[in-house]
C-alpha positions, 0 to 999 in steps of 0.5 A, spaced: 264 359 150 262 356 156 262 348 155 256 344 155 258 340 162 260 346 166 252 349 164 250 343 166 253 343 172 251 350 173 243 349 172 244 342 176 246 347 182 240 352 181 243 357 176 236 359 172 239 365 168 244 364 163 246 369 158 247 367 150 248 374 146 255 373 144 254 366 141 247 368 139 250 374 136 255 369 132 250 365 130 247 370 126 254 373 123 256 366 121 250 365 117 251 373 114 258 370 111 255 365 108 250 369 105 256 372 100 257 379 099 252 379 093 246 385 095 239 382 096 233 383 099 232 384 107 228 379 106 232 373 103 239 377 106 236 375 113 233 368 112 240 364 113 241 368 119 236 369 122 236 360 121 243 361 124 241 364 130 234 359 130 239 352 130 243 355 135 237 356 141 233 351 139 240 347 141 241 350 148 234 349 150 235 341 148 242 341 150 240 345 157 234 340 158 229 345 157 226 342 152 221 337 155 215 339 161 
């Protein structure tokens, strides 16, 4: 829940080490709630998910700058 400007700032001044868990871990469930509650496979009940949780590192690593080297 850290704003994207004070990421910025921190990584500006050297922090080389943030932790994401908690976003990552609701990333993940609200991909989960979209599912529905319908029973399916593994496979096809993580798919969403398992996206979610894809879009938002591949937005932190482009957002923190970590994207181009």
């Amino acid at each position: 829940g850290v704003p994207d400007d004070q990421l910025r700032m921190a990584i500006d001044a050297g922090v080389r080490k943030v932790n994401f868990a908690t976003d990552l871990n609701c990333a993940f469930l609200s991909g989960v709630r979209e599912m529905g509650e319908e029973i399916l496979p593994v496979d096809r009940y993580m798919k969403l998910p398992t996206q979610r949780v894809r879009e938002f590192a591949v937005d932190r690593i482009i957002r923190l700058g970590a994207g181009h080297r």
